[in-house]
C-alpha positions as CSV (number, residue, x, y, z in Angstrom):
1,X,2.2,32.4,-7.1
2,X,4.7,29.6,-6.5
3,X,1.3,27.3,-5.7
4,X,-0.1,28.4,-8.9
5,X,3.2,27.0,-10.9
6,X,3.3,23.6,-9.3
7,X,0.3,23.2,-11.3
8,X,1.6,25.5,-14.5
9,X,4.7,23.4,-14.5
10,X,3.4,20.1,-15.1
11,X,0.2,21.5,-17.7
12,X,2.9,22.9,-19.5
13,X,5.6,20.7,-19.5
14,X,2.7,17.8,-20.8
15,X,1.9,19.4,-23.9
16,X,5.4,20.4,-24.7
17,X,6.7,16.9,-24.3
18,X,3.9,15.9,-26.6
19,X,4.9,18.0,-29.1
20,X,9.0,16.9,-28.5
21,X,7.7,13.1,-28.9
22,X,7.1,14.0,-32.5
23,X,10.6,14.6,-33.1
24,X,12.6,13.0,-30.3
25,X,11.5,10.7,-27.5
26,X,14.7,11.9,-25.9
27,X,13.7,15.5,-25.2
28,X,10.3,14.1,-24.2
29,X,11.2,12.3,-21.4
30,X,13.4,14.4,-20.4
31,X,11.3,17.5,-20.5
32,X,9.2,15.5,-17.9
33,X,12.0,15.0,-15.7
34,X,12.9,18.7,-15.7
35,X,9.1,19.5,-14.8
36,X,9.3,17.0,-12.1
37,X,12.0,17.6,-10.5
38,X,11.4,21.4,-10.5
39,X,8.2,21.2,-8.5
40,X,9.8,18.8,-6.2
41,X,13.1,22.0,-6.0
42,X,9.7,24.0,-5.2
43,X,7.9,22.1,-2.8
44,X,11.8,21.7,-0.5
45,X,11.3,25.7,-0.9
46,X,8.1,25.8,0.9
47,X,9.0,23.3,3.4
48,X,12.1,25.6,4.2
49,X,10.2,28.5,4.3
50,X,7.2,27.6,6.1
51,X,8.6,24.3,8.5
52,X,8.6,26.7,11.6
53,X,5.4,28.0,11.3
54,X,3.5,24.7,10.7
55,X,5.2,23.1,13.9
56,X,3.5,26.5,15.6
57,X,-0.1,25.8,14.5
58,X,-0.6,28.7,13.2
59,X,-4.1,30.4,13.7
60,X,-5.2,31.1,10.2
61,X,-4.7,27.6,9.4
62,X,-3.0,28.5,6.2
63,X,0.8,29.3,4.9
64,X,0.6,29.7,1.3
65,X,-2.9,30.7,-0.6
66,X,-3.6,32.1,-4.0
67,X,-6.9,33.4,-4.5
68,X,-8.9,34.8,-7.6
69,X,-12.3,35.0,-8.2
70,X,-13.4,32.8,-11.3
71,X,-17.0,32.6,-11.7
72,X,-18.5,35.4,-9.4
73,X,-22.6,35.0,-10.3
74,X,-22.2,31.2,-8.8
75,X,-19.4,32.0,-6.0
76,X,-16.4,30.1,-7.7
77,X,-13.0,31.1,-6.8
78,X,-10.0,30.0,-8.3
79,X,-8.5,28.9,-4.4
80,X,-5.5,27.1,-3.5
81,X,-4.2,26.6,-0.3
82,X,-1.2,25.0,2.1
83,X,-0.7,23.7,5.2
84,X,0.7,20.8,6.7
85,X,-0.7,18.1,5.0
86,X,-1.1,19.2,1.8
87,X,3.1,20.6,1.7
88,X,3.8,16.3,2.9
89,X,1.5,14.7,0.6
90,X,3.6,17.5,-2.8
91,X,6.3,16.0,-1.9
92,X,5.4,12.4,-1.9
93,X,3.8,13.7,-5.5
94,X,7.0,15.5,-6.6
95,X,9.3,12.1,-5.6
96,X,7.3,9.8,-6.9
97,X,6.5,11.6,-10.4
98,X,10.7,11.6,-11.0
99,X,10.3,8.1,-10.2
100,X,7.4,7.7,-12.7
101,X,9.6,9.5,-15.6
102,X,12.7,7.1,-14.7
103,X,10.8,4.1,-14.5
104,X,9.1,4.4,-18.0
105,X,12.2,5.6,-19.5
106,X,12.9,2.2,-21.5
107,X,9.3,0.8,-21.3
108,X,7.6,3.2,-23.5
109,X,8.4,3.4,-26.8
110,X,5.6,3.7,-28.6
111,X,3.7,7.1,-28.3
112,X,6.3,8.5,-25.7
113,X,5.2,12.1,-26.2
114,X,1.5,11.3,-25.5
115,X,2.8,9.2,-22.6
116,X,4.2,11.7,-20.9
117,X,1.7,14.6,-21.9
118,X,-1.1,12.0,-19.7
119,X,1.5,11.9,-16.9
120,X,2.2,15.0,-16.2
121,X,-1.1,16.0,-16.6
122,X,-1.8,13.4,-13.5
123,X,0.2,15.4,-11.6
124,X,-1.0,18.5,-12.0
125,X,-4.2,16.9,-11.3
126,X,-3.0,15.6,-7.9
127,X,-1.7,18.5,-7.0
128,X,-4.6,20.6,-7.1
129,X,-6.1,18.3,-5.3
130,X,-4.1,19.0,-3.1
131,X,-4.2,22.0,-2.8
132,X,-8.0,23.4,-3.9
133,X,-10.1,24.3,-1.2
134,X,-12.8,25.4,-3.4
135,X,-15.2,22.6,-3.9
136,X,-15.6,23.5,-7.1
137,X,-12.2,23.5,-8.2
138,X,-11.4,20.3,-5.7
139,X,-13.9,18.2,-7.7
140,X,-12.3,19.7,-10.9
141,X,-9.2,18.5,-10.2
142,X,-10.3,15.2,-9.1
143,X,-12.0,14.5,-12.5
144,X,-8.7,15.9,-14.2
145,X,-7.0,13.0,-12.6
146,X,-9.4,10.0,-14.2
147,X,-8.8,10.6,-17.7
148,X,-5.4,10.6,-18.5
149,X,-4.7,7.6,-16.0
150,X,-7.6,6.0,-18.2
151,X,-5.3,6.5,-20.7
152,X,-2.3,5.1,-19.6
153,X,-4.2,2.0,-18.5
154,X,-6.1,1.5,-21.9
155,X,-3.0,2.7,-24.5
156,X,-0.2,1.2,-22.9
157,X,-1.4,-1.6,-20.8
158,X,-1.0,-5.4,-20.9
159,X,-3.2,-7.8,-22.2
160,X,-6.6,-7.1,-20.4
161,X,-6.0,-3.6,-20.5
162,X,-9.3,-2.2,-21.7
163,X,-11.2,-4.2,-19.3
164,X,-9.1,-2.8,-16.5
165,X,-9.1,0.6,-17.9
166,X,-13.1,0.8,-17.9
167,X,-13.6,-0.9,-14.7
168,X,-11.6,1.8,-13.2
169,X,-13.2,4.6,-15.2
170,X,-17.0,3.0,-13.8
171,X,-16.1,2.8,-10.5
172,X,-14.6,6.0,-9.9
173,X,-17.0,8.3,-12.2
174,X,-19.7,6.8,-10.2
175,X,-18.5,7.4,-7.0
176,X,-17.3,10.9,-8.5
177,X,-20.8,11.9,-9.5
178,X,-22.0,10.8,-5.5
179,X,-19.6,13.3,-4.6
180,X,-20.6,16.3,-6.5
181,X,-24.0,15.7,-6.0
182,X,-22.8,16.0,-2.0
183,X,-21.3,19.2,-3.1
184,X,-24.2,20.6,-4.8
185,X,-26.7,20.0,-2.0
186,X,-24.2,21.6,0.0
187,X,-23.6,24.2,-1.4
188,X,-27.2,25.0,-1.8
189,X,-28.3,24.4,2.3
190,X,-25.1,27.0,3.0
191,X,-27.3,29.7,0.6
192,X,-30.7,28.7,1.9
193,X,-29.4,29.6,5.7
194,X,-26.8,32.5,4.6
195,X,-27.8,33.8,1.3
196,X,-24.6,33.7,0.5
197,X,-23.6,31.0,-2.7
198,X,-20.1,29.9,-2.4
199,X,-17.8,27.2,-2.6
200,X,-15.5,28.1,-0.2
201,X,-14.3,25.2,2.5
202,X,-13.4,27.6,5.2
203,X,-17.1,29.3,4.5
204,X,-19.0,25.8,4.4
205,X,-17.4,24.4,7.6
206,X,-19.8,24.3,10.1
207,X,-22.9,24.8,8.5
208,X,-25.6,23.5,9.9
209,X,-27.5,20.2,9.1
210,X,-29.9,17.9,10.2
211,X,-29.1,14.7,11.1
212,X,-30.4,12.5,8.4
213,X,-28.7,15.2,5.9
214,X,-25.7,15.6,6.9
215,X,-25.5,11.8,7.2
216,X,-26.5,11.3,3.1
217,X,-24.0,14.1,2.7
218,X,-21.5,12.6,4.3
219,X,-21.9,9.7,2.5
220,X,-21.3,11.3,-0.8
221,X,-18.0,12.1,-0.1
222,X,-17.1,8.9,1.5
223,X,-18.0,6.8,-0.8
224,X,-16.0,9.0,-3.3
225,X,-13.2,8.9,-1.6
226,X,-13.5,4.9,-0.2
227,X,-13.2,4.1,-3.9
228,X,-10.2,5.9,-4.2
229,X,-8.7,4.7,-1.3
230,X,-9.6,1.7,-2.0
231,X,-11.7,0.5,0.9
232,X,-13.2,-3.2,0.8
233,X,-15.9,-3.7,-0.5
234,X,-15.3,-1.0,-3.4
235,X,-11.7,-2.2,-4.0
236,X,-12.2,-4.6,-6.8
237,X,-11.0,-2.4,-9.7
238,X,-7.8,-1.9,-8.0
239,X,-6.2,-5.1,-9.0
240,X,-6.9,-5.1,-12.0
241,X,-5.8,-1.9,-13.2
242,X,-2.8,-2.6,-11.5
243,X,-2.0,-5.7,-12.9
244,X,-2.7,-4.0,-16.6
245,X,-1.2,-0.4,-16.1
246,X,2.6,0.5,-17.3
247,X,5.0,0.5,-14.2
248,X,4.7,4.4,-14.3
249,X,1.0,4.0,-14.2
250,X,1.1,1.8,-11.1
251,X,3.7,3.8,-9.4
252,X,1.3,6.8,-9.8
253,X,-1.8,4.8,-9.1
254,X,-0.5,3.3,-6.0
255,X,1.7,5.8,-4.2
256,X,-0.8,8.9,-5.5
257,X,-3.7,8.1,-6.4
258,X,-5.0,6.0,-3.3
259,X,-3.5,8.6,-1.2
260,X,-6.4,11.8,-2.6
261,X,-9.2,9.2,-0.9
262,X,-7.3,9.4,2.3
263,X,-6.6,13.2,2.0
264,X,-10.3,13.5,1.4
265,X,-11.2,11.7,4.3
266,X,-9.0,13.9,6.7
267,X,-9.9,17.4,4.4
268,X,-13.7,16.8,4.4
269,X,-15.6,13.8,5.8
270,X,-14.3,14.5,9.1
271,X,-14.3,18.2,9.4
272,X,-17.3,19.2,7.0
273,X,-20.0,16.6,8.5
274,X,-18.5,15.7,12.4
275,X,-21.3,14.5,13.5
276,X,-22.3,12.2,11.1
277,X,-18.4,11.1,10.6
278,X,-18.5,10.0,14.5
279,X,-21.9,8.2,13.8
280,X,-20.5,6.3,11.0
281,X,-17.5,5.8,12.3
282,X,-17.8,2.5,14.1
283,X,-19.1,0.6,10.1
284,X,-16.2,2.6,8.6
285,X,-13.5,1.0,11.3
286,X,-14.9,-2.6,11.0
287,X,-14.7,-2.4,7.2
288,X,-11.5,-0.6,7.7
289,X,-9.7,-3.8,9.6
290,X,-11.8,-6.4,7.6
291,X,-9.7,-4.7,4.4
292,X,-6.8,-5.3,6.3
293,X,-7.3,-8.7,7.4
294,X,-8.8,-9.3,3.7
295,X,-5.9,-7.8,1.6
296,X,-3.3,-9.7,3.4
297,X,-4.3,-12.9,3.1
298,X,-5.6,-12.2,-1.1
299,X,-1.8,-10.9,-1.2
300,X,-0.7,-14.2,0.2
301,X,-2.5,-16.3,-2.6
302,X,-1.3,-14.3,-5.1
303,X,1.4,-15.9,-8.0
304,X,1.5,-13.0,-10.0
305,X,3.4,-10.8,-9.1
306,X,1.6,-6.7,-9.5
307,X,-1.6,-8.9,-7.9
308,X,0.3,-9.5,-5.2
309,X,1.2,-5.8,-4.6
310,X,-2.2,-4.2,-5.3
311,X,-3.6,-6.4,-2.8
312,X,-1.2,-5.5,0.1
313,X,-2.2,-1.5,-0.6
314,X,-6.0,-2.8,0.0
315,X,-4.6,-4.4,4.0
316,X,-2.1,-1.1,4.2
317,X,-4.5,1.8,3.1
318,X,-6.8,-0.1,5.9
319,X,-4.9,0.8,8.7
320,X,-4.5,4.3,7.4
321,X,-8.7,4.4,6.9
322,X,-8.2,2.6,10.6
323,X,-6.3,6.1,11.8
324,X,-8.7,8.5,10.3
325,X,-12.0,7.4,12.4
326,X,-9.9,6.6,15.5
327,X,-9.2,10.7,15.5
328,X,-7.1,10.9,17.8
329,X,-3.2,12.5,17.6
330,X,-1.1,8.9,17.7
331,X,-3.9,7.7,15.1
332,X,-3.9,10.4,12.5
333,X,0.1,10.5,13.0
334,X,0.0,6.9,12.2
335,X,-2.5,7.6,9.1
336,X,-0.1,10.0,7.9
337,X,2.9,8.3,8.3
338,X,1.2,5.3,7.0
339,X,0.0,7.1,3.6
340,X,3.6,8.5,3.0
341,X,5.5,5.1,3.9
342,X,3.0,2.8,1.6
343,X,3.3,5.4,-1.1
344,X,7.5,5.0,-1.4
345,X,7.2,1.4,-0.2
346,X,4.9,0.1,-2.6
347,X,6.0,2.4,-5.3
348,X,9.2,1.2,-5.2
349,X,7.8,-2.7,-5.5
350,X,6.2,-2.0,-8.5
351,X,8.8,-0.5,-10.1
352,X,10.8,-3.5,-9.1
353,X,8.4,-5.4,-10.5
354,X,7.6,-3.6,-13.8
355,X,11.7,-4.1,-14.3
356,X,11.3,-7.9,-13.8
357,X,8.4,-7.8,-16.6
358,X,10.7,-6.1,-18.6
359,X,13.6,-8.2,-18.5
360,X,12.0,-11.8,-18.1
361,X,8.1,-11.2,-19.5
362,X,6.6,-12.9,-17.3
363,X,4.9,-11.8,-13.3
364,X,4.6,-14.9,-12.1
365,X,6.5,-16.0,-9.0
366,X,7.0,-19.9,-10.1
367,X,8.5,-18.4,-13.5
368,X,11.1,-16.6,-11.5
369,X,12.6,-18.5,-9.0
370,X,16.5,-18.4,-8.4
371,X,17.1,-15.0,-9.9
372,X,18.5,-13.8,-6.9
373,X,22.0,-15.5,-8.4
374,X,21.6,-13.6,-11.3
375,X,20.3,-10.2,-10.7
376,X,21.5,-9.6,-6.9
377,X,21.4,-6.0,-6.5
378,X,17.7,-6.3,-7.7
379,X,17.3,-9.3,-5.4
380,X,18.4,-7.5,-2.2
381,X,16.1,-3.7,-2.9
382,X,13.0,-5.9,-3.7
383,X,14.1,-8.1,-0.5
384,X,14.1,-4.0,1.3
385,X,11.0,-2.4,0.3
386,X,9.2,-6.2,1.2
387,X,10.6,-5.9,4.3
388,X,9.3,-2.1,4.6
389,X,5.7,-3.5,3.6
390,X,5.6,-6.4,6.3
391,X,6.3,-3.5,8.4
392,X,9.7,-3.9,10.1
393,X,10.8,-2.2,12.6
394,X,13.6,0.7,11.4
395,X,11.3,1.6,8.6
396,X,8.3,4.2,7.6
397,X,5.7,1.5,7.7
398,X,6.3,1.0,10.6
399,X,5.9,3.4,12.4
400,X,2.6,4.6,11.1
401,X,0.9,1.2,11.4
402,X,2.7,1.0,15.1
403,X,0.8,5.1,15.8
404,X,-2.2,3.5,14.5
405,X,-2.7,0.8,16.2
406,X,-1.7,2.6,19.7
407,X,-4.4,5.0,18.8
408,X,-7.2,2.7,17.9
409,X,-6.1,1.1,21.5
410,X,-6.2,4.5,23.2
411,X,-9.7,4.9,21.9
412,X,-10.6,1.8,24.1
413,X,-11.6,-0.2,21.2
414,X,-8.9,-3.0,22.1
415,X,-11.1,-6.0,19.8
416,X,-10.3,-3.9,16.8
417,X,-6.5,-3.5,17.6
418,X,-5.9,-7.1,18.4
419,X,-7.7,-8.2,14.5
420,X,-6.0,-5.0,12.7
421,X,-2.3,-6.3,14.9
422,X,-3.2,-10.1,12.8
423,X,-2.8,-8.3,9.8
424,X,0.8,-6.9,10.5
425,X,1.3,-11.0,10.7
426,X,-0.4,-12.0,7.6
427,X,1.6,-9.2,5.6
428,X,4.8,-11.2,7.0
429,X,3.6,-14.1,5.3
430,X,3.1,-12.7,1.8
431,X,6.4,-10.4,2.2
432,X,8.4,-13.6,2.6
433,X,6.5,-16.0,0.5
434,X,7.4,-13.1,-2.4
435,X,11.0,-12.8,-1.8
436,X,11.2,-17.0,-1.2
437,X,9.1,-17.7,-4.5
438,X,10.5,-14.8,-7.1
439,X,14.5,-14.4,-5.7
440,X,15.7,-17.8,-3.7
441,X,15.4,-21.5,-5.1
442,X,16.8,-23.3,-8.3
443,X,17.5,-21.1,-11.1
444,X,15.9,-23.8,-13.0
445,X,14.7,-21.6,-15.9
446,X,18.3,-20.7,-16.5
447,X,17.5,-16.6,-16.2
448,X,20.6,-14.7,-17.3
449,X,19.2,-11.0,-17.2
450,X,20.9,-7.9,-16.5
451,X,21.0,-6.2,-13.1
452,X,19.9,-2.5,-12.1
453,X,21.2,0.0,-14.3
454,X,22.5,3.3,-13.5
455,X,18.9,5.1,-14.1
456,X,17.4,2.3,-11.7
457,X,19.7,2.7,-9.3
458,X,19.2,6.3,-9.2
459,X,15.6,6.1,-8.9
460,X,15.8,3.3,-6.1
461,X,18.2,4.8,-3.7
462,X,16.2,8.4,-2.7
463,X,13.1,5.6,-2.2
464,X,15.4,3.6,0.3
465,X,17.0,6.9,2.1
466,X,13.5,7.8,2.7
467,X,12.2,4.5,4.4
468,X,14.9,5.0,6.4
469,X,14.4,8.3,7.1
470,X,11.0,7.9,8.0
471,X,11.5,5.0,10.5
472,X,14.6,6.1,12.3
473,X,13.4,9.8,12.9
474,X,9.9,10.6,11.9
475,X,9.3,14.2,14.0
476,X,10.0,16.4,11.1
477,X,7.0,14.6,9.2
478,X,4.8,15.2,12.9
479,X,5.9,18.3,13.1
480,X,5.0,20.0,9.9
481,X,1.6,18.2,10.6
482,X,1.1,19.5,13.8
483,X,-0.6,22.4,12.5
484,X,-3.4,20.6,10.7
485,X,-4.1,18.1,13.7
486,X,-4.8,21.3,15.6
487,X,-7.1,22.5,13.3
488,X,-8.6,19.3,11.8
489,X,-9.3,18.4,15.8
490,X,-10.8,21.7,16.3
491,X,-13.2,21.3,13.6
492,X,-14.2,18.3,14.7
493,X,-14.3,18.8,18.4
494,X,-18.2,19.4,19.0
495,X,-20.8,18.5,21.2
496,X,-23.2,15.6,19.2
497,X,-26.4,17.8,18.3
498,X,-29.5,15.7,17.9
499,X,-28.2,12.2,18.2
500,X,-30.5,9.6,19.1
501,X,-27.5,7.9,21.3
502,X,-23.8,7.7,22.0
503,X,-21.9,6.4,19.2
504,X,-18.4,5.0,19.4
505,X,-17.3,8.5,17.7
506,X,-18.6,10.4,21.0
507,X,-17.0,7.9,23.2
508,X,-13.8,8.6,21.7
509,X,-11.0,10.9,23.2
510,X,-10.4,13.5,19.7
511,X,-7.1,14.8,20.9
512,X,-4.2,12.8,22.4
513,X,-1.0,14.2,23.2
514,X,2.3,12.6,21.8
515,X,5.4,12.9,24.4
């Protein structure tokens, strides 16, 4: 039951903050802190528990499940599941969601208890997507996640807000809709050659397709979850909705959000359609490092300031998309380590950020030169977490782009690891043009603003621990993955039925063995 009330918790704890705003914004915000940090107390339970057996592999695949039948006439069950990858990517969502609550703390003020209801509810969307594998209830809990951050774009957002807000609401309800349409036919070819309806992953794995179908098929889900991610060219509503959203809204938007297109690419392009996925894969790698060549240098052009950071999660989240179709074991570490690092990294950055807007007013980089005189505690973690997005050495970043660009070597395809390598360079460039621009030079404005606070502090320090963490001694994070890259490999290990010629994807070593 204890997957079941990581999702409880936050429903729960929504509506009753919404209810506390009415009286006190106090009790609201903290009630969200409580829920938070409870599901995070959870998820370090699980890890405890179950951190042996995922280094094992274990045969069944999964540790935790709760299953209930919920519709029986069209084979819905009420199915949530853990392994590996899902227990990582809960506690990226439990961390960052504390850091969500702390970092709105003094920005809202206006509708605080509706605030928070639309964030928690955010979470409990990402974690059952997370954890659902029923198709059914997967896609539900994807939708569950676009209205309330819709919400927090379009109630409190900055000036363009309802522009952003319905940009992002068109792109991904469209892509959204491709998706379940994928599901649907899916799930309908499984009956026609069982007789069996269901929407069961374990039951549609494997089921067999032609060619050309399980090619459109696999399209629906990764376009879906390219938007998401955001892959170029479907990454154009991600700047703006991150230049419009609250801090909380871009902390969740960029550390969680991105991160359910990558878990969809490793849950169910690659494992459900195989085949196709190895077919595709070369177009999905090229687009993959033109993002990344692409997002650095839009980051370095940037003068505002959440512009410049939603652009460097379009070059980052490209070496993680990089990973995924290389599918190999250094890659899809790197992918991994890549989604975790980028989600505290760039987190953090907009928080930083969204704390600069709130003191000064202003994003913009010529606006805020010299403040590193007045505001040097600020100065030197924003100077940190830029560092952990140009990717230095020491820190989570990293190490995942490092695994990812080994692997993508390692898979003989040396042209696209010398172009994806450029764009560690280019994200030195924007890293230090940020820090030079906002924090160094003339305080010729005169800025006289106050420093991080205790709650800031507080909120910035786990973020920092982490990076560290992550880039000094990363095998805990491989080895409660371990599991799932045995069993996402040995889905996806199969001979190439009815190709009409080799494709990079069948060239490819799909398992690769770490020292």
């Amino acid at each position: 039951m204890i997957l079941l009330w990581l999702i409880v918790i936050p429903l729960i704890a929504g509506v009753l903050a919404w209810f506390a705003g009415r009286w006190s914004a106090l009790a609201a915000r903290w009630i969200s802190l409580i829920a938070a940090s409870v599901d995070f107390v959870l998820g370090l339970i699980l890890w405890s528990r179950y951190g042996s057996e995922l280094h094992l592999a274990p045969t069944h695949g999964w540790v935790e499940q709760v299953s209930w039948i919920w519709v029986p006439q069209f084979g819905i069950r009420f199915h949530l599941a853990l392994d590996g990858l899902s227990l990582l990517l809960l506690m990226l969502t439990f961390l960052l969601g504390i850091i969500s609550v702390l970092a709105s703390w003094r920005e809202i003020q206006d509708g605080v208890g509706f605030f928070h209801l639309n964030l928690m509810w955010i979470l409990a969307g990402i974690v059952g997507v997370f954890l659902a594998v029923d198709l059914f209830l997967f896609y539900f809990a994807w939708e569950l996640m676009l209205v309330p951050m819709y919400f927090l774009i379009a109630v409190w957002g900055h000036e363009n807000r309802i522009y952003a807000a319905i940009k992002f609401f068109i792109f991904t309800q469209l892509s959204g809709l491709l998706m379940l349409i994928a599901i649907l036919s899916l799930y309908f070819i499984h009956h026609h050659l069982t007789g069996v309806y269901t929407f069961e992953y374990d039951d549609l794995l494997g089921t067999h397709l032609s060619p050309h179908t399980a090619l459109l098929l696999m399209l629906g889900f990764f376009v879906a979850f390219a938007v998401k991610l955001p892959m170029f060219p479907f990454h154009t509503w991600l700047p703006d909705a991150h230049t419009e959203a609250p801090t909380a809204g871009s902390i969740i938007l960029a550390g969680l959000l991105l991160k359910t297109g990558a878990y969809g690419m490793l849950r169910f392009v690659l494992p459900l359609f195989p085949d196709a996925a190895r077919q595709f894969a070369p177009i999905a790698m090229i687009l993959a490092v033109i993002g990344i060549i692409y997002g650095a240098l839009l980051a370095f052009g940037q003068t505002d300031l959440k512009r410049l950071v939603a652009y460097t999660s379009v070059s980052h989240l490209g070496f993680v998309l990089l990973g995924i179709f290389a599918w190999n074991t250094w890659a899809l570490d790197g992918a991994l380590m890549g989604m975790i690092a980028h989600g505290i990294s760039t987190g953090a950055l907009f928080m930083i950020v969204g704390q600069l807007q709130e003191r000064t007013h202003t994003r913009e980089m010529d606006r805020l030169s010299g403040l590193w005189a007045t505001i040097p505690r600020m100065s030197g973690a924003a100077l940190f977490f830029a560092m952990g997005s140009m990717g230095l050495p020491g820190l989570g970043d990293f190490i995942g782009e490092f695994l990812v660009l080994l692997g993508t070597y390692e898979a003989h395809l040396i042209g696209l690891t010398i172009v994806a390598a450029l764009g560690v360079l280019a994200s030195t460039l924007y890293a230090l043009r940020f820090i030079q621009r906002a924090f160094h030079g003339a305080n010729s404005n005169q800025w006289s603003v106050q420093d991080l606070v205790p709650r800031e502090v507080v909120a910035l320090i786990p973020m920092i621990v982490v990076l560290i963490w992550l880039g000094v001694y990363p095998q805990p994070i491989f080895n409660t993955f371990n599991s799932t890259l045995t069993k996402l490999q040995q889905y996806t290990v199969r001979p190439v039925q009815n190709s009409q010629g080799p494709s990079i994807m069948s060239l490819l070593p799909l398992r690769g063995d770490r020292p």
